[in-house]
C-alpha positions in Angstrom: -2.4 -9.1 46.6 -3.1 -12.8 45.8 -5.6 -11.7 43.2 -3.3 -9.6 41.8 -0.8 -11.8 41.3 -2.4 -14.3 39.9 -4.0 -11.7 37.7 -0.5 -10.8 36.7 1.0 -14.8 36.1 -2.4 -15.3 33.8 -1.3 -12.5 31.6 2.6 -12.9 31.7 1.3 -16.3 30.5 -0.3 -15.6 27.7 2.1 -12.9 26.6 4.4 -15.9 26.8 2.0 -18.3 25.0 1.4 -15.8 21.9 5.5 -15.3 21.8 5.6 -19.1 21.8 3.3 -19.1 18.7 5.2 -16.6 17.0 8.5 -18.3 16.9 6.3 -21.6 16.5 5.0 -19.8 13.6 8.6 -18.3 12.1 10.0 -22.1 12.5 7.3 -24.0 10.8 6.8 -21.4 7.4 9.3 -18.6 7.8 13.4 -18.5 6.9 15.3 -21.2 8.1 18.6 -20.0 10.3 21.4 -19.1 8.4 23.8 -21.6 8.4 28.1 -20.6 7.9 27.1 -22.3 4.7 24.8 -20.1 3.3 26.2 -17.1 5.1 29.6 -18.3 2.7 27.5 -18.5 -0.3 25.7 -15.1 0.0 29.1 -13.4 0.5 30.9 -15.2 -2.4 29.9 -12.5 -5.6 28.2 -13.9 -8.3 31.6 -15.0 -11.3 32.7 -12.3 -13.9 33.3 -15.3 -16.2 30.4 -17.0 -18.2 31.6 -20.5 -19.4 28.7 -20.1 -22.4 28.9 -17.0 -23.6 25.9 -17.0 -26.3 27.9 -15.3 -29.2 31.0 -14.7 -30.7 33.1 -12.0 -32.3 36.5 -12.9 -33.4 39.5 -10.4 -34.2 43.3 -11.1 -35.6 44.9 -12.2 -38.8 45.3 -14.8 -41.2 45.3 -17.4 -38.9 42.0 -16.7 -37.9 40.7 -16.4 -41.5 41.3 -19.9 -41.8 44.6 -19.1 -44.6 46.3 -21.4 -46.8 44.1 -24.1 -45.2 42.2 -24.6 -48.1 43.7 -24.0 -51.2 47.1 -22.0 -51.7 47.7 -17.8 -51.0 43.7 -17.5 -50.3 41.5 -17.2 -47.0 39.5 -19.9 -46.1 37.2 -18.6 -43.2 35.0 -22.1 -43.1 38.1 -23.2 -41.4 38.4 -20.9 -39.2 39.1 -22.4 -35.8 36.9 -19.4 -34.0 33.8 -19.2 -36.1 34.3 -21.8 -39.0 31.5 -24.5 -39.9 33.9 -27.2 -41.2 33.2 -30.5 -39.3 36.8 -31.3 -39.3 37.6 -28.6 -37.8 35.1 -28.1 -34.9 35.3 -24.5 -34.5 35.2 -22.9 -31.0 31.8 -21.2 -32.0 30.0 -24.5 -33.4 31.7 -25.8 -29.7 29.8 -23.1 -27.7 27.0 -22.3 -29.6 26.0 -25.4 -32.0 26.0 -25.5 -35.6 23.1 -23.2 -36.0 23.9 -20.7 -33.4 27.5 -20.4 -34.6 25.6 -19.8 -38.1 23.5 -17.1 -36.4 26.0 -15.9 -33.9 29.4 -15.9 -34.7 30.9 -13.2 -36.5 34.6 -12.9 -38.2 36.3 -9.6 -38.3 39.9 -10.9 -38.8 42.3 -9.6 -41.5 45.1 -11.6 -43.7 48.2 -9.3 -42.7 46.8 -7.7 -39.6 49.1 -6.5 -37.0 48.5 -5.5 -33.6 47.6 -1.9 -35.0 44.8 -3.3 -36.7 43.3 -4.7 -33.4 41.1 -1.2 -32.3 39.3 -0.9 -36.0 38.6 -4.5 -35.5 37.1 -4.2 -32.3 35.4 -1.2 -33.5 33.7 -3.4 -35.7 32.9 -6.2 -33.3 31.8 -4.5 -31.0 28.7 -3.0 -33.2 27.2 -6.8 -32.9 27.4 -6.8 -29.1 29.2 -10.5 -28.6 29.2 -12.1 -25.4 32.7 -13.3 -26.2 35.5 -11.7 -28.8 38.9 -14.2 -29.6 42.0 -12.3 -30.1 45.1 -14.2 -32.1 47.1 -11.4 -33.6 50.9 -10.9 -33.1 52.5 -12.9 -35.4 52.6 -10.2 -38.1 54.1 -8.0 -36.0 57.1 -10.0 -36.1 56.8 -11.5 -39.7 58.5 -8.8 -41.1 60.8 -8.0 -44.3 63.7 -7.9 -41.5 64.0 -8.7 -37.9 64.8 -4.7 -37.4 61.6 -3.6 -38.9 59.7 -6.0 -36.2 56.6 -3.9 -34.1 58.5 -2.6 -30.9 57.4 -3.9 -27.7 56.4 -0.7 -26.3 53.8 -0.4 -29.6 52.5 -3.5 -29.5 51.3 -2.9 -25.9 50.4 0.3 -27.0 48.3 -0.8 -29.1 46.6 -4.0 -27.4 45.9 -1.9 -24.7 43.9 0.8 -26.5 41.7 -2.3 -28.2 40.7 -3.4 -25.0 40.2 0.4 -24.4 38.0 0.7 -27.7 35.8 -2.5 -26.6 35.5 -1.9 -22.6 34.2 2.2 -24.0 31.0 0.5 -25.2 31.3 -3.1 -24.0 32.4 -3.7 -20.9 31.0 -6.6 -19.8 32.0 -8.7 -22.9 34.6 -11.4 -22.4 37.6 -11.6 -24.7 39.3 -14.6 -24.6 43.6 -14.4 -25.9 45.7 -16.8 -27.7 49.5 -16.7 -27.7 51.7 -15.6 -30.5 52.5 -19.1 -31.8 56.4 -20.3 -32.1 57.3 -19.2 -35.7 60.7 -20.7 -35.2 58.9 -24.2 -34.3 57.3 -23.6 -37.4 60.0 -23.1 -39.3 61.8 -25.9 -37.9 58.9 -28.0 -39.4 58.4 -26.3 -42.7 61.6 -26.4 -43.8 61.8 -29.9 -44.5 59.3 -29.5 -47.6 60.5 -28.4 -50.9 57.5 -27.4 -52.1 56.6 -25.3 -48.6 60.1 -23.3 -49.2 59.3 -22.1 -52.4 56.5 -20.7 -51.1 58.0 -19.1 -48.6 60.0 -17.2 -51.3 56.6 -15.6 -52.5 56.9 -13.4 -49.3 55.5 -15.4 -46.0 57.4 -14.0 -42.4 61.1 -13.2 -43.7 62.0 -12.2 -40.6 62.1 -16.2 -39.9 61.7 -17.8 -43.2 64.0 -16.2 -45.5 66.6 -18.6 -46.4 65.2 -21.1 -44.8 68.3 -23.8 -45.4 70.7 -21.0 -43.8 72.0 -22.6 -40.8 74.8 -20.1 -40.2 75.8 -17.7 -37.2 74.1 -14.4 -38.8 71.0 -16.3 -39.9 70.5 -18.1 -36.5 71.0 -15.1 -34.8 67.8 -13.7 -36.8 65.9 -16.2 -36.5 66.2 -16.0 -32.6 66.0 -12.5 -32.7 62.4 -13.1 -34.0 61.6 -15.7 -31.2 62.4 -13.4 -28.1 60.3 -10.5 -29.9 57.7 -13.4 -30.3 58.3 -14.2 -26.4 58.0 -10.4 -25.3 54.5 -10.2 -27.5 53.1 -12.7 -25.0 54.7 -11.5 -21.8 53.0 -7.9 -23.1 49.6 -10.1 -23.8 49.3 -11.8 -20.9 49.8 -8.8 -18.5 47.5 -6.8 -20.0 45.0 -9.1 -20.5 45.6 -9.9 -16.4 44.7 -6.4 -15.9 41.2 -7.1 -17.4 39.0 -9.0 -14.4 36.8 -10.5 -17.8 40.1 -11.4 -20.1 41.2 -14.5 -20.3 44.8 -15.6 -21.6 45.5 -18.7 -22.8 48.6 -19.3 -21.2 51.5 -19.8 -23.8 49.1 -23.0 -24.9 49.1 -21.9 -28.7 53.0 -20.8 -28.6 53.9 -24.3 -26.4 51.7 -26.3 -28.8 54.5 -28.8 -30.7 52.6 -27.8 -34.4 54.0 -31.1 -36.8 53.5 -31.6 -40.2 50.3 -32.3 -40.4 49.4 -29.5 -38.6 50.5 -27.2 -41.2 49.1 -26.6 -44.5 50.5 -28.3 -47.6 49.9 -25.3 -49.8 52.6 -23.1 -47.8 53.7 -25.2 -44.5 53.3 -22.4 -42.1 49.9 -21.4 -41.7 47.5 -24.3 -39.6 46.0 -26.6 -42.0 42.4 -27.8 -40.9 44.0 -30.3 -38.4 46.1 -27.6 -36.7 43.3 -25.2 -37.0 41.1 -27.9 -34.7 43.6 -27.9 -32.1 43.8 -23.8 -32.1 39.9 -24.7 -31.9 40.5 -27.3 -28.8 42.8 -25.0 -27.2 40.2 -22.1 -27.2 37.7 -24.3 -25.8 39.4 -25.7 -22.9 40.4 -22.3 -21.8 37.2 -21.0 -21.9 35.4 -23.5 -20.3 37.5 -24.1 -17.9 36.4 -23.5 -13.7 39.6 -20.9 -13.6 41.5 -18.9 -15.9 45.1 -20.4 -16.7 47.5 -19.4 -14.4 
């Protein structure tokens, strides 16, 4: 029995030896313990948003074709503040991507009169060069209008952003789209109007829902002009919610429509559209909400 028991501690003790040079073995060259550290980091999922995106597609209206900043009635897309090259202005794309990428890799799809409508062909077209990012500013067409009465209806205007996300999410639906206010027209006009030369060129046509008669200060034509505003207003309630429905849209938060646009801001061939000073804050503005660690709340 003595034998056999000390036949049976020998091997119990080598078992318990070889076990010992396992874990010896696992603790010297194998995975440390997981810490509540990296067990947090493992469980946190990888971000939707990429604060570089490597290319650019942008969609909207004059704005965005860079109009009026130039010379007078005429698109200037150099000045663009999404995918211009113009050093004064800084364009978002030459911000991301560098003056040769945004060369390369930057692509402008918007239209001079393009309402919210126009959004889904324009996508449709963006979409064909596969962007890691696409910049929306439309809107303010749909309320520059030959009356207040003929102004896009809310109910379209969602309508219709809704089905260019739709068109872009069918064949892209990891791309970002990044979405600027509706700026404050009456703002703008509250600037413009102290110009001569900017009010006769607001005769030629540009938003009469808000500019027509620019010096008439009575009841009827305030009451237009802030019949404009709170369609202007509703556009951006109707952005940001959908856009919020869209876990890789980002809205910028009212920063274009709270933006305080002064003179110099605005062109001097029409004193509404952004002159290349205003176009470099829309640029600025873009930027910061791209880059930023969280979307705007």
């Amino acid at each position: 029995m003595r034998k056999r028991s000390s036949r049976t501690r020998t091997a119990l003790a080598v078992v318990a030896a070889a076990v010992l040079g396992l874990a010896g073995c696992d603790a010297g060259g194998g995975s440390p313990p997981a810490t509540k550290a990296t067990k947090a980091r493992a469980a946190k999922p990888a971000s939707l948003w990429n604060r570089s995106p490597h290319s650019i597609a942008a969609v909207g209206d004059s704005i965005t074709r860079g109009f009026d900043a130039c010379t007078v009635l005429s698109d200037c897309p150099e000045a663009s503040w999404a995918t211009g090259s113009d050093a004064e202005v800084d364009s978002l794309a030459v911000r991301l991507l560098g003056v040769t990428g945004a060369a390369e890799r930057s692509w402008n799809y918007a239209v001079t009169g393009a309402r919210m409508a126009d959004l889904p062909e324009q996508m449709t077209q963006a979409a064909v060069r596969d962007p890691e990012l696409v910049t929306v500013m439309v809107g303010a067409n749909d309320a520059c209008r030959a009356s207040a009465s003929a102004m896009t209806s809310v109910a379209d205007f969602r309508a219709n952003f809704e089905e260019a996300l739709s068109t872009l999410r069918s064949s892209l639906p990891k791309t970002q789209v990044y979405v600027a206010s509706v700026p404050n027209l009456k703002r703008l006009w509250s600037e413009g109007r102290s110009n001569a030369l900017g009010k006769q060129v607001w005769k030629l046509g540009i938003c009469p829902s808000m500019l027509a008669d620019a010096d008439d200060l009575t009841s009827a034509a305030t009451l237009r002009r802030d019949q404009v505003q709170r369609r202007v207003v509703e556009y951006n309630k109707v952005l940001k919610e959908v856009c919020a429905k869209d876990r890789r849209c980002r809205f910028d938060g009212n920063a274009v429509y709270d933006y305080d646009f002064g003179t110099e801001q605005l062109s001097h061939w029409d004193w509404f559209h952004p002159s290349r000073d205003g176009q470099a804050r829309l640029a600025s503005i873009a930027y910061r909400t791209i880059t930023a660690p969280k979307p705007v709340a």
